[in-house]
C-alpha positions in Angstrom: -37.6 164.2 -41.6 -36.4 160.6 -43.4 -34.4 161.4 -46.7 -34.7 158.8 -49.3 -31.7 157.1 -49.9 -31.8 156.2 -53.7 -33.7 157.0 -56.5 -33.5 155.6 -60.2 -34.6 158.0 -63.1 -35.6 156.1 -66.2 -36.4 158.4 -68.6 -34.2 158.6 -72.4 -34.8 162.5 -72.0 -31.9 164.1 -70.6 -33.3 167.2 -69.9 -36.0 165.9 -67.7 -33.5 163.7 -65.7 -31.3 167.0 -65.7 -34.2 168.9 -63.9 -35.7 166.4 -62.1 -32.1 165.7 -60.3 -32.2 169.4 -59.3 -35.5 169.3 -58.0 -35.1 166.6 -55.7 -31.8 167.9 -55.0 -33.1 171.0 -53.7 -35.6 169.5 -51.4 -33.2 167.9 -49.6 -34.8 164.7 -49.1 -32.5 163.1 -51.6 -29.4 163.1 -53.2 -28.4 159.5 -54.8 -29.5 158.5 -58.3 -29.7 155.9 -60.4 -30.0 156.9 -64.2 -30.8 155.0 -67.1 -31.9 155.8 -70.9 -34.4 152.6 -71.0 -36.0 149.5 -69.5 -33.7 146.9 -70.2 -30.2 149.2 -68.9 -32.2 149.4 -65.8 -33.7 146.1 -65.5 -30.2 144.3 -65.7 -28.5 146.9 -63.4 -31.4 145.9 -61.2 -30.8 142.4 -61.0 -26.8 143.1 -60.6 -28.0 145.1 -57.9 -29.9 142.5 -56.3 -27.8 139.6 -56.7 -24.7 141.2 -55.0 -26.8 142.3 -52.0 -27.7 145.9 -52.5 -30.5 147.6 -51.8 -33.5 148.4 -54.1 -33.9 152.4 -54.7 -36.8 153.3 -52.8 -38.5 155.4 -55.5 -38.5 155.0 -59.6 -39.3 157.3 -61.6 -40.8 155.5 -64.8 -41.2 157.0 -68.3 -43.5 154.8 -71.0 -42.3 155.8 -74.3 -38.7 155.0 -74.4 -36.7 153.4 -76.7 -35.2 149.4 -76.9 -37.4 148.8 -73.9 -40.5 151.0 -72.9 -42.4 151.7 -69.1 -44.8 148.6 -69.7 -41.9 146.2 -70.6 -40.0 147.0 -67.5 -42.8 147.2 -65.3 -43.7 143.5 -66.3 -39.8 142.4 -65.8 -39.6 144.0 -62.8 -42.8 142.2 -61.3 -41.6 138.7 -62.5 -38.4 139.7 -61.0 -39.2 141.1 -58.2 -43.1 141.0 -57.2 -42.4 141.2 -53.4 -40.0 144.1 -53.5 -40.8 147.6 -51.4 -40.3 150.5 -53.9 -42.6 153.0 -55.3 -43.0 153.8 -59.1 -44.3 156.6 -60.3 -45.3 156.9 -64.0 -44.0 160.2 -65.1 -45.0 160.5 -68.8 -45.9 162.8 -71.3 -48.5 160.7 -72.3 -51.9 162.0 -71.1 -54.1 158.8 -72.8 -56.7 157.3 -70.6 -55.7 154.0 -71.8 -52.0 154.5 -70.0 -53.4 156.2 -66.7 -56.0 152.8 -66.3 -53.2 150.7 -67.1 -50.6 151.9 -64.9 -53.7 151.9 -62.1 -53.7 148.0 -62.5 -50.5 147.4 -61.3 -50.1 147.2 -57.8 -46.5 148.4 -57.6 -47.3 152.2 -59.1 -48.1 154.5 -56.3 -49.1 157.4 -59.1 -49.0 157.9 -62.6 -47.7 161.9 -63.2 -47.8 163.5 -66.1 -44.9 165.8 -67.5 -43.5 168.3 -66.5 -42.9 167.5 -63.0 -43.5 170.0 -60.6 -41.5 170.7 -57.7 -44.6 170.3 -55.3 -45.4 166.9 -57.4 -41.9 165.8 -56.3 -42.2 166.7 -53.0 -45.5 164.8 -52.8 -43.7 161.8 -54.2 -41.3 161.9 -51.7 -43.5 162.8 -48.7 -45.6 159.6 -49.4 -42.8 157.2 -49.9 -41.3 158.7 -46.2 -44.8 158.3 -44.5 -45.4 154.6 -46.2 -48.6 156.1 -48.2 -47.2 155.7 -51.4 -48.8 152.0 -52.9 
């Protein structure tokens, strides 16, 4: 099976990025991350990324409620940034509102909005639909 190459965590909980490494660690599907404490670390990173000719991670793992900038602000940077881009977010949040989970459905870019804790099935879900192109 296709590993993923690169995966950014953005999530200000360490514990969660702490686990969530292991998990997909452990599948063996992937084993390079990007991590960063809030939208706009990640947003800028992002566009150094970009503009010196890497490559885009293939999966993000998006919290909403984080601070200096949240999951909604970087989900509309990124789209003015980078509208045309192939990468799969997934909304993984504590937050279990309706409003958020018919929000993050109107973006195109989100491929699934999970709420916390991640399971390690969940991951491997994630991961088997970004592989097979069924993510999106």
């Amino acid at each position: 099976m296709k590993n993923i190459n690169l995966t950014c965590i953005i999530d200000d909980d360490p514990i969660f990025v702490f686990g969530t490494k292991k998990l997909m660690q452990s599948s063996g599907y992937c084993k390079q991350f990007l991590v960063f404490e809030n939208g706009k670390i990640a947003i800028e990173h992002l566009s150094d990324v970009i503009k010196h000719g890497g490559k885009m991670p293939e999966i993000i793992l998006l919290d909403l409620n984080m601070p200096v900038m949240d999951g909604w602000q970087f989900l509309d940077a990124f789209i003015k940034k980078y509208p045309n881009q192939d990468v799969h977010i997934f909304i993984v949040t504590s937050s279990i509102d309706q409003a958020d989970i018919d929000k993050a459905a109107s973006y195109k870019l989100v491929s699934n909005y999970v709420v916390k804790p991640l399971q390690r099935d969940q991951i491997l879900e994630m991961i088997q639909a970004t592989i097979d192109g069924t993510a999106n």
